[in-house]
N, C-alpha and C positions, 0 to 999 in steps of 0.2 A: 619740387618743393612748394607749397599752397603758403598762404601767407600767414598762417597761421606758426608752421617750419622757421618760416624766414623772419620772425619775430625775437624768436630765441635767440638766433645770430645775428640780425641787425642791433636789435638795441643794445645787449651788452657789448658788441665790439665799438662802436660809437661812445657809450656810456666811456666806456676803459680809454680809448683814445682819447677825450676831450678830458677827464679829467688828470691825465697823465701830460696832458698839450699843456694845461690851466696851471698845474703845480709848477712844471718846467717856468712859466713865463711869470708866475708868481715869485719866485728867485729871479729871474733875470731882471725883470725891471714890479719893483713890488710899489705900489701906490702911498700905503701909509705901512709906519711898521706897529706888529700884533704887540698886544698886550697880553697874549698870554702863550706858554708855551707850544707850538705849532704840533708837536709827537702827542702833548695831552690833552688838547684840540680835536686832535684828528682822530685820536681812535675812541674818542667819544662818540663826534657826529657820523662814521661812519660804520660806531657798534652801533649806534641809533638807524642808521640807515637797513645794516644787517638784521633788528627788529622786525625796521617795517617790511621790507619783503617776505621773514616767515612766519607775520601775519596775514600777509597778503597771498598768501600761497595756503595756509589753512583755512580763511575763509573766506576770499573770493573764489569761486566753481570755476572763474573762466578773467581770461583779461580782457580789455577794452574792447582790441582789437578781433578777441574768439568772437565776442559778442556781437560786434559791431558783421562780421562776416556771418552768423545766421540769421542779423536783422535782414542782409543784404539779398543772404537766401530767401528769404521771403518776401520782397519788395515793400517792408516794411520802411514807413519816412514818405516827409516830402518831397526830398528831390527826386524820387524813383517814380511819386504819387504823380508829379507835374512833368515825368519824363526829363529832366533835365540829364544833357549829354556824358556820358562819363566824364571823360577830362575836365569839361565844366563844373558837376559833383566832388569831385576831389578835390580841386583848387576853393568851391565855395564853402565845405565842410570845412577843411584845416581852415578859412579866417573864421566861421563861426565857432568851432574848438575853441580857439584863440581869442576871440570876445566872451565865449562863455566861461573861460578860465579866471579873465579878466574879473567881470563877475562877481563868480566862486568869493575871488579873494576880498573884494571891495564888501562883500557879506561878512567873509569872516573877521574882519576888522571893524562892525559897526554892531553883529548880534554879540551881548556878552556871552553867553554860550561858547559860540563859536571862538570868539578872540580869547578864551581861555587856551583852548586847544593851538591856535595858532600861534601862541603869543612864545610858546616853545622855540619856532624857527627867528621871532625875534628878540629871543632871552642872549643869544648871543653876543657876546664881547667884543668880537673880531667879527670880521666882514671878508672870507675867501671864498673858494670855490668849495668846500663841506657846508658851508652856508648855504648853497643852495639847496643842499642835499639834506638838511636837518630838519624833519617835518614830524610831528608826533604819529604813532600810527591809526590813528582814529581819524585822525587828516586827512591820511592818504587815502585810508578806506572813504570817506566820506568823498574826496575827490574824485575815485574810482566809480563810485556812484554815480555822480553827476554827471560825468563822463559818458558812461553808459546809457543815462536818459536822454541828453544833449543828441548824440549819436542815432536813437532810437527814431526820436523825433523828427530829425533832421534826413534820417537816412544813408547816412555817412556810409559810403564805402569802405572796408577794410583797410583798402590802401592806404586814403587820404587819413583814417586813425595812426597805422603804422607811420606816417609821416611825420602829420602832429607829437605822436611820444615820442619819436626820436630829436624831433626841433625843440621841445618844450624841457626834455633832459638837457639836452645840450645848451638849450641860451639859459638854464636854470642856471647849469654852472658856468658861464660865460659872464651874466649879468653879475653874478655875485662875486666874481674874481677880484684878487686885489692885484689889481694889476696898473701900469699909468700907460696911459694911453694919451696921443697928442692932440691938446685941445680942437685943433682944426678936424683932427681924423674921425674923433669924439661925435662933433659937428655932426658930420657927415651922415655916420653913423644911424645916429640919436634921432635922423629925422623918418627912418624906416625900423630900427630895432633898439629894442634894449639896451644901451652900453651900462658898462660898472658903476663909471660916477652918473649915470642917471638913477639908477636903482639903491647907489650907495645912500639917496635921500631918504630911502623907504626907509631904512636901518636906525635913521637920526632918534637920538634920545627925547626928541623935540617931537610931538605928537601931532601938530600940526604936520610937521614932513614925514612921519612916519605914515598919515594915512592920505598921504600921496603916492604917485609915480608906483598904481597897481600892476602894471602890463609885467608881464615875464618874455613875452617875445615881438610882437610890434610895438611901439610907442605910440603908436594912434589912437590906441583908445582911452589915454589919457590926456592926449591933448583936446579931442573931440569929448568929454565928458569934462572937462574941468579939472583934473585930478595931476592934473602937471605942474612938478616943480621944478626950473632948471639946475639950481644948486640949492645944497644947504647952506645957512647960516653962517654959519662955524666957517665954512670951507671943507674942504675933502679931504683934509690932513689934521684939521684943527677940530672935526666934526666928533660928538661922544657915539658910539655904536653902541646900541642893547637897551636894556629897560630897566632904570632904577633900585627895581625891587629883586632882581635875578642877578648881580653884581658878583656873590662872592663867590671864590674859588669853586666851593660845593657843589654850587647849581650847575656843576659845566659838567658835573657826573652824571653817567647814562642813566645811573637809579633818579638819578632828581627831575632830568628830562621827562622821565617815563610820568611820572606823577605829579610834576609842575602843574595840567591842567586842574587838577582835584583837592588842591592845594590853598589857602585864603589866601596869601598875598598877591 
């Protein structure tokens, strides 16, 4: 099985496991309670999910990771150009993946262009684990892009690609979980990855916290950039989720999603 095989099977069985681990512990110990029905939530953001992959299947030719294995084929990149060691390649790709996602996103929160398109994953009401997963498909497409160059560049190994998508799915919906978790653990956590109430600040109705705390999977690149908040305002209970203008019932429909970026409000 080449790694191209082993793409198919690793990422959705991980995908399926973490978000089926995320809902379980969303019931057991849930953080704030939803304002909006959880059943008409969900098969929103994951009929919007359902979009973007059969976009991403009719017009990306190849995924990250194909791509990223014929760059490889051809010793195409830096780290191939400077000889840098395998194992050493893999581990230095996945942190630069991971700052350039970083990035990505601190872009699309400042060009208006772009914060149109994104402003979709934060029209939401509610803050769970479909939260992470709710991105408009010009998003993804554009993030697949980026992805693709970043990798090109850099020389990325296939592996170390296949690594990053599988961590980058997975603390997406980890981060975005509503889940409570113990301030000490939190702690702990928060000073190597992502936790919920760190990224629950990105969500904040409050615009100042809203374009903070960019990272989706280390936390470093917000505290080393400036971009770190440790809480909101509000509190993590008391805190508004979503964006003024995208409030009512309506907008939480797949059709409003789809067309919220081309939209005036």
């Amino acid at each position: 099985m080449n790694i191209v095989e082993l793409e198919t099977v690793v990422r959705p069985a991980v995908f399926l496991a973490v978000l089926l681990a995320m809902a379980a512990w969303e019931i057991a110990a849930p953080c704030r309670e939803m304002e909006r029905p959880k059943l008409a939530r969900w098969s929103q953001n994951l009929g919007l999910l359902l979009v973007d992959a059969a976009v991403v299947r009719i017009v990306m030719p190849m995924t990250v990771v194909a791509a990223a294995l014929w760059f490889e084929s051809r010793g195409i990149g830096l780290l191939p150009l400077l000889g840098v060691p395998y194992p050493l390649a893999v581990f230095i790709a996945v942190i630069v993946l991971d700052l350039a996602i970083y990035a990505q996103h601190v872009v699309f929160h400042y060009v208006p262009m772009l914060w149109r398109i994104h402003r979709v994953h934060h029209a939401d009401t509610d803050f769970d684990v479909t939260t992470g997963l709710r991105f408009h498909p010009i998003e993804i497409l554009l993030s697949l892009m980026i992805k693709i160059g970043v990798a090109a560049l850099i020389g990325a190994p296939a592996l170390a690609v296949l690594i990053f998508e599988v961590i980058l799915n997975a603390s997406s919906q980890f981060s975005h979980g509503n889940i409570r978790l113990p301030k000490r653990v939190d702690a702990v956590l928060r000073r190597v990855i992502v936790t919920p109430d760190m990224h629950r600040v990105h969500h904040s109705i409050h615009r100042h916290e809203t374009d903070s705390n960019f990272g989706f999977n280390l936390s470093i690149w917000d505290r080393l950039f400036g971009t770190y908040i440790p809480h909101p305002k509000d509190g993590q209970t008391g805190m508004t989720i979503g964006i003024d203008e995208f409030r009512a019932k309506r907008e939480m429909w797949l059709d409003r999603l789809l067309t919220q970026p081309f939209r005036k409000e």
